[in-house]
C-alpha positions in Angstrom: 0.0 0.0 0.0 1.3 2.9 -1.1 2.3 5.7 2.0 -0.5 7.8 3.0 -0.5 11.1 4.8 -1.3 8.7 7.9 2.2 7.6 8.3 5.1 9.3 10.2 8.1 8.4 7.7 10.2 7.7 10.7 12.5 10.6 10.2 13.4 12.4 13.7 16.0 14.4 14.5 17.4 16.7 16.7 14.4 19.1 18.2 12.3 16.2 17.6 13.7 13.9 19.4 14.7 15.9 22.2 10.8 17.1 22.1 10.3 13.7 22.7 12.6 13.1 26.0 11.0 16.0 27.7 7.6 15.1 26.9 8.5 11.9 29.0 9.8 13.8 31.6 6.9 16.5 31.5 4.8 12.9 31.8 6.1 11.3 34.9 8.2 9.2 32.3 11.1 8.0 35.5 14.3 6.5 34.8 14.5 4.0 32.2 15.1 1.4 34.8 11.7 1.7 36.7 9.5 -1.1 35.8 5.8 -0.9 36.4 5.4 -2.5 39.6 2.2 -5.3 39.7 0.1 -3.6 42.4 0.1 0.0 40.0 -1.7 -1.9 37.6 -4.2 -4.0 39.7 -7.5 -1.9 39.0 -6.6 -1.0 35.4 -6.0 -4.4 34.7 -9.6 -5.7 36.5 -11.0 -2.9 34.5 -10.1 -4.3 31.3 -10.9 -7.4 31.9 -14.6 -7.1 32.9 -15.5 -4.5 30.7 -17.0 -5.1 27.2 -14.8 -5.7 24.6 -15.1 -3.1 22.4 -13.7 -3.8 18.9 -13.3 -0.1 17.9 -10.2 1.9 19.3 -6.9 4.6 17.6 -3.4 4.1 17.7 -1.1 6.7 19.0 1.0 7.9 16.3 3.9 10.7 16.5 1.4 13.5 17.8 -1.5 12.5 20.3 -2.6 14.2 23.5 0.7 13.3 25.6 1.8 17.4 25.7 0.6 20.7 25.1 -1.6 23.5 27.3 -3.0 22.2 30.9 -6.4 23.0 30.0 -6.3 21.5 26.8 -4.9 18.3 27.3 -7.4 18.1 30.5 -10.1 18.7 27.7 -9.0 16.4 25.4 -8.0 13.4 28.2 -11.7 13.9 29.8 -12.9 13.5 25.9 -10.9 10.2 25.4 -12.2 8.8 28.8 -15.7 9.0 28.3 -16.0 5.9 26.6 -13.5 2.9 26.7 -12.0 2.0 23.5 -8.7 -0.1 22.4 -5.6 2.4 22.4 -2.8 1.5 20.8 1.3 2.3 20.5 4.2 0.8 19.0 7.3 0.3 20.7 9.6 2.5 18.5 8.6 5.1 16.3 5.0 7.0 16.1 6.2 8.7 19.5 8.6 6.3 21.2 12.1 6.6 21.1 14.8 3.8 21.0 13.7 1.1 23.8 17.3 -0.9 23.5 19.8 1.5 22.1 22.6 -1.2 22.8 22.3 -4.6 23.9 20.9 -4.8 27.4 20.8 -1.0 27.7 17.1 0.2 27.9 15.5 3.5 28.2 11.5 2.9 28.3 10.6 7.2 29.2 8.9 7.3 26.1 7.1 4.3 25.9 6.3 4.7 29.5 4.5 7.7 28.9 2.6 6.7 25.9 1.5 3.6 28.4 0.4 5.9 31.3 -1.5 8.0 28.7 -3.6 5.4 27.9 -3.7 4.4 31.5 -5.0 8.0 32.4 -7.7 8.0 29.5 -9.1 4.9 30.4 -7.9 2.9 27.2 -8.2 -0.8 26.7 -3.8 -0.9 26.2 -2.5 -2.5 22.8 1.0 -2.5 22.1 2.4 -3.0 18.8 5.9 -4.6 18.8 7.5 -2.6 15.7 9.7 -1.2 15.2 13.4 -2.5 15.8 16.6 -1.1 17.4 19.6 -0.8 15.4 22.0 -2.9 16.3 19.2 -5.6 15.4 19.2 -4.3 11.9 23.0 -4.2 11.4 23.4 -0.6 12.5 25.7 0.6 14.8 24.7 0.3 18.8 24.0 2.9 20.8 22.7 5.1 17.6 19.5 5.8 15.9 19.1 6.2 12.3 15.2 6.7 12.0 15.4 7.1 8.4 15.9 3.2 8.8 12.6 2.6 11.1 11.4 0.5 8.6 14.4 -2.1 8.1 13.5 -5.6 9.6 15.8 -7.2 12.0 18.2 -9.4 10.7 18.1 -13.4 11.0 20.6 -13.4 13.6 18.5 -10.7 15.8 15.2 -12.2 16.2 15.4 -14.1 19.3 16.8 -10.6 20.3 13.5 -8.7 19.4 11.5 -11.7 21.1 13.5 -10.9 24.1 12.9 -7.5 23.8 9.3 -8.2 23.2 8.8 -10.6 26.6 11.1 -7.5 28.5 8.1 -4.9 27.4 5.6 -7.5 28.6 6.7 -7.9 31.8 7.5 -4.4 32.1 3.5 -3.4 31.1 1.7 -6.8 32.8 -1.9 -5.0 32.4 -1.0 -5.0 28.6 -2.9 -8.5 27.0 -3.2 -7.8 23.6 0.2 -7.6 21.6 0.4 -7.4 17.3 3.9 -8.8 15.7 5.5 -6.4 13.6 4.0 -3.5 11.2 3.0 -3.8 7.5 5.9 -6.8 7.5 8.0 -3.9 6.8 11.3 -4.8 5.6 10.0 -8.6 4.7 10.0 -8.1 0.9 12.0 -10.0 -1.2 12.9 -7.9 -4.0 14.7 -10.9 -6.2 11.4 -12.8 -5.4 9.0 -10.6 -6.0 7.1 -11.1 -3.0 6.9 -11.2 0.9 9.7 -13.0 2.8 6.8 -14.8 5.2 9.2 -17.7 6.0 11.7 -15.1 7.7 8.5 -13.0 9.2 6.9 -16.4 10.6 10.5 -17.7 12.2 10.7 -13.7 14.0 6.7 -13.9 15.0 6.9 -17.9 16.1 9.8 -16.3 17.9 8.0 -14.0 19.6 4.9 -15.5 20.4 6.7 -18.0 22.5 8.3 -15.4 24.2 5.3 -13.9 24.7 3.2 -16.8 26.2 6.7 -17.2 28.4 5.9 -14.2 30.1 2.1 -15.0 30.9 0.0 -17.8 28.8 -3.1 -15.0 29.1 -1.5 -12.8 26.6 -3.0 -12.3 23.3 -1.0 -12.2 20.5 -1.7 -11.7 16.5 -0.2 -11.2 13.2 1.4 -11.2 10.3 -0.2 -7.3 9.4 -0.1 -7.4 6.0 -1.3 -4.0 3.6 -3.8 -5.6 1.5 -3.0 -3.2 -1.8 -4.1 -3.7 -4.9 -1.5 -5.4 -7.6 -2.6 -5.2 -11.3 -2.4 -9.3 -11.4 -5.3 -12.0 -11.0 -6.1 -12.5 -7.3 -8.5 -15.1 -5.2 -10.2 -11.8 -3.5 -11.7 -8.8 -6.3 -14.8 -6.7 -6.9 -15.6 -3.9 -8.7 -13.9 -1.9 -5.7 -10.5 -3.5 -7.3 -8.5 -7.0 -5.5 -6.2 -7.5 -3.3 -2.6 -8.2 -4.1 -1.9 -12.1 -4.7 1.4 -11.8 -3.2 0.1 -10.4 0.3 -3.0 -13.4 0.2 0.0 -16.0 0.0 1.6 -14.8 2.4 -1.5 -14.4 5.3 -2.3 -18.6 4.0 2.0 -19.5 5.0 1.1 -17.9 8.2 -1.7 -19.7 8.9 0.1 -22.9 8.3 3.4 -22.2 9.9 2.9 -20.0 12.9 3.4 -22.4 16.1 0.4 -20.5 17.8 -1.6 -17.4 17.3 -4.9 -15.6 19.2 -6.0 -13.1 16.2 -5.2 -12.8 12.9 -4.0 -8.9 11.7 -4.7 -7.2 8.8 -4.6 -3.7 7.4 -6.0 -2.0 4.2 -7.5 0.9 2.5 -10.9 1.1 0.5 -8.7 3.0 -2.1 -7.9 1.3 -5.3 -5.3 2.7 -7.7 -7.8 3.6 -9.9 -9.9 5.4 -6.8 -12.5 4.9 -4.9 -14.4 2.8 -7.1 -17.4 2.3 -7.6 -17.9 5.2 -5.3 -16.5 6.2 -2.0 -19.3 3.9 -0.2 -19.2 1.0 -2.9 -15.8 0.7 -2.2 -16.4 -0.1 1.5 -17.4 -3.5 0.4 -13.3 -4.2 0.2 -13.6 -4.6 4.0 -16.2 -7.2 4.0 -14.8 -9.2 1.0 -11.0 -9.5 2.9 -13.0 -10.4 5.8 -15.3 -13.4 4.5 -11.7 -14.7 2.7 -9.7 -14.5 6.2 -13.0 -16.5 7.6 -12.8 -19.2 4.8 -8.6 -20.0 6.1 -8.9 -19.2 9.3 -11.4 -19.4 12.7 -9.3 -16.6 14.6 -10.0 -13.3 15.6 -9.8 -10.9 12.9 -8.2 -7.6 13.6 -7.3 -4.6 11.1 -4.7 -2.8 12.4 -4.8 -0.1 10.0 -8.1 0.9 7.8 -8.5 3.7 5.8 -12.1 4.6 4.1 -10.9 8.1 2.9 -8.3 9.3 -0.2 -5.1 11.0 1.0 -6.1 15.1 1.2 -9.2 14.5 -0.2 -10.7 17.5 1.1 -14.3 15.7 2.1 -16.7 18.1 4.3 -16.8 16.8 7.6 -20.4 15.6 7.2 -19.5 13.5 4.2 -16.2 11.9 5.9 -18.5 10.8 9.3 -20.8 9.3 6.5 -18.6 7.2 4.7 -16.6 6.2 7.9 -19.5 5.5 9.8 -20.6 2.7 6.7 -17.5 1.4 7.3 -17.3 0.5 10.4 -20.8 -0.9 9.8 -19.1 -3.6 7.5 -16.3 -3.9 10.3 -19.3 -4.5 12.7 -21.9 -6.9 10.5 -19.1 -9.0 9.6 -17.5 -10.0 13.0 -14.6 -8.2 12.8 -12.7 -8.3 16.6 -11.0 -5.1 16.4 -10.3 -2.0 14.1 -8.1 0.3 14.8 -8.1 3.7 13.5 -5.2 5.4 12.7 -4.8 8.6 14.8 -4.5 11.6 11.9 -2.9 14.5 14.3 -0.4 16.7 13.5 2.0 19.3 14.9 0.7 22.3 13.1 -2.3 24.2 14.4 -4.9 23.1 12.1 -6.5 19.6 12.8 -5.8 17.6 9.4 -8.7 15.6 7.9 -9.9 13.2 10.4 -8.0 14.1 13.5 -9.8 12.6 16.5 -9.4 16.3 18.1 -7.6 19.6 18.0 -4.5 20.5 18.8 -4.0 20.6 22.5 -0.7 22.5 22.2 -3.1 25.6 21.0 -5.0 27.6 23.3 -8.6 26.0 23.4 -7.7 23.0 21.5 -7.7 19.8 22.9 -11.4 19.6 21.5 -13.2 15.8 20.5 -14.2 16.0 16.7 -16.9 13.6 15.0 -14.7 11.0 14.8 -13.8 10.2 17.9 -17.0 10.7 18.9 -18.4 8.3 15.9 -15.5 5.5 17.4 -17.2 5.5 21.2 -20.5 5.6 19.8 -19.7 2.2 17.7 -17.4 0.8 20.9 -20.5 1.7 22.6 -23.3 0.1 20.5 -21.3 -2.8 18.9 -18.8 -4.4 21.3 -17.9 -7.7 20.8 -20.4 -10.4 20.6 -23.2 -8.1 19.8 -26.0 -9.7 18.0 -27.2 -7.7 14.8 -30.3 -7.8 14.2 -32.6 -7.5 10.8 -34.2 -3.7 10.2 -36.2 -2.6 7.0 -34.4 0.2 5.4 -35.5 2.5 2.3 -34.4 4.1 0.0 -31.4 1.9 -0.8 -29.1 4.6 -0.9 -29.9 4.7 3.6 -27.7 2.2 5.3 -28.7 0.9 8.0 -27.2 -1.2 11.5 -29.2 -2.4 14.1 -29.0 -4.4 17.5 -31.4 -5.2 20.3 -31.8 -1.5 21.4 -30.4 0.6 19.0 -29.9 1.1 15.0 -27.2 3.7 13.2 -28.7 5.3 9.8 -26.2 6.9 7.5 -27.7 8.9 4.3 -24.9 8.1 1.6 -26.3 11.0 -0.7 -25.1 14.5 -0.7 -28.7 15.6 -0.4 -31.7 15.5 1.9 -33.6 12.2 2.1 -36.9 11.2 3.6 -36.3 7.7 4.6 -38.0 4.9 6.6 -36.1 2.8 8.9 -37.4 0.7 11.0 -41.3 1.4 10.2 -40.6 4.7 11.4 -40.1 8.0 8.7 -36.8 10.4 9.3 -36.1 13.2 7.5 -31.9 13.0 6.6 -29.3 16.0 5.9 -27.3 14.9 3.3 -24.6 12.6 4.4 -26.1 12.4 8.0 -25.3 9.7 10.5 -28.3 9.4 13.1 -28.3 6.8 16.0 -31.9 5.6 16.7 -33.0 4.4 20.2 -35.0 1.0 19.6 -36.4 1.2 23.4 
């Protein structure tokens, strides 16, 4: 998949990533020694594990609410906390700094922060176990060269990472959930032609062992695959385009190699090279299609890491982007899926880019919830995990519908005003609307 404004390239430096040190101070982030002791964790931990699952969450990405203005970031934390959703962070890169500079030398202050932020906002924790100190990669210890975030560790180094990996879960024990790697960045086999799985499945098998080492509760998933398009025949297509051969080979490998997994992991984008095609809500149909292949290999879990309903700069209305993300995670919801994360679009500069979750908190008054995160608690709220959909009449076909036992979500897909009946009952819907309907 090609890069999208979501990603942060990996390339810090200097002010950056001294920013980043004294954000971890500003944060409470204490020596890199300090584990997080059992007892600190005891009630978040009990929390998470009676609560609701609830399938929709963010990941953390360089900029998030971990600095800025007091009353902002108290604005923007109280926002977060309202509802409980999965929050995510990896352990290098999109905000944490080096966690093994050297061999056997740590400095966690980053990723300590990130951790305690998600503590603070009442997040269901998810770390992601990407990306890789140098010295794993054949760079030189004790430096960081973040233009090579991306590199995979070598052969050699992956019982290294797995012990790296087992270190951050016993240093973060209310953390269950872990995903293996990003994007299986640095896994492509360029005389091949296609992804090195057998070298990602010997790091993840790795891994995972370490993992259930540490605690046999822990959940742990992979391979995260982009499922992009590739202008070859493929076992998964529609008229929103297919997905890359060379990726589905690689997600069946897994499944037949890896000596244990809890969830599968998958990321993609409704986005074909060609465009949102047939439209930006026809499209959306990508997401169900991946889905009911994964189901046909595989009984686990499935998880998309990544999803992205929504062109790069695509300079959508607000209204219109709620409506076609909103459909979306209806197909997440109807078809089973165990988590989706959304990728967390903030930014340094003032303005909040298209489909940040709030403004900036480093502004005076920012810190403020926008649509979307309200739109990801309202689904965490009305479709956790094991939530039984239920049949509702819809019309006109261009009204999508979602219902359960007490509520339904409507979303007009047409940039005009509709009169619609859902349900028996007649609405009047602004173009693009999403309404949530009490059943009760």
């Amino acid at each position: 998949m090609r890069v999208r404004f979501r990603r942060w390239a990996g390339t810090v430096a200097g002010a950056t990533v001294l920013g980043l040190v004294l954000i971890a101070c500003s944060l409470g982030g204490g020596p890199s020694s300090r584990a997080v002791s059992r007892t600190e964790v005891t009630a978040t931990e009990a929390a998470a594990t009676s609560s609701t699952w609830p399938v929709f969450g963010f990941t953390h990405t360089q900029y998030t609410a971990d600095y800025g203005q007091r009353q902002a970031l108290r604005t923007v934390h109280n926002a977060i906390a309202e509802k409980r959703i999965l929050q995510n962070q990896h352990i290098m890169g999109f905000g944490a700094l080096n966690p093994e500079p050297s061999p056997g030398a740590y400095d966690f202050a980053s990723l300590d922060a990130r951790v305690d932020l998600i503590r603070k906002t009442r997040g269901i924790p998810v770390i992601t176990l990407c990306c890789a100190p140098d010295w794993m990669k054949g760079g030189t210890a004790g430096r960081t060269d973040w233009s090579r975030l991306e590199v995979a560790p070598r052969p050699e180094h992956y019982q290294d990472f797995a012990d790296l990996a087992a270190r951050v879960a016993r240093r973060y024990p209310d953390v269950t959930h872990f995903i293996v790697w990003n994007e299986l960045k640095g896994f492509f086999d360029e005389d091949r032609h296609r992804w090195n799985y057998e070298g990602y499945t010997d790091m993840y098998n790795r891994v995972y062992r370490a993992l259930k080492d540490v605690n046999p509760k822990i959940k742990v998933g992979g391979p995260y695959p982009a499922l992009g398009g590739f202008d070859a025949p493929s076992e998964v297509h529609g008229d929103w385009g297919n997905v890359d051969q060379r990726v589905l080979d690689a997600l069946k490998y897994w499944f037949k190699h890896n000596k244990g997994a809890d969830f599968v992991v998958v990321d993609g984008t409704s986005e074909s090279d060609k465009g949102m095609v047939p439209d930006e809500f026809g499209a959306l149909r990508k997401f169900s299609a991946v889905n009911a292949w994964l189901r046909r290999h595989t009984d686990l879990p499935i998880w998309w890491a990544e999803w992205y309903a929504e062109p790069a700069r695509s300079g959508w209305p607000d209204d219109k982007r709620l409506a076609v993300h909103a459909a979306a995670m209806m197909e997440f919801a109807r078809t089973r899926t165990a988590a989706a994360l959304y990728w967390s679009r903030q930014e340094e500069g003032e303005a909040c880019p298209e489909g940040c979750l709030w403004t900036n908190p480093r502004t005076a008054g920012g810190g403020k919830p926008t649509g979307m995160l309200r739109l990801l608690q309202e689904f965490a709220r009305s479709f956790p995990q094991g939530t039984k959909i239920v049949p509702v009449s819809v019309s006109p076909a261009s009204v999508r519908a979602l219902a359960q036992a007490e509520r339904i979500v409507v979303v007009n897909t047409k940039d005009e005003s509709v009169k619609a009946t859902i349900d028996g009952k007649v609405l009047d819907l602004a173009p693009y609307e999403v309404r949530w309907i009490s059943r009760v």
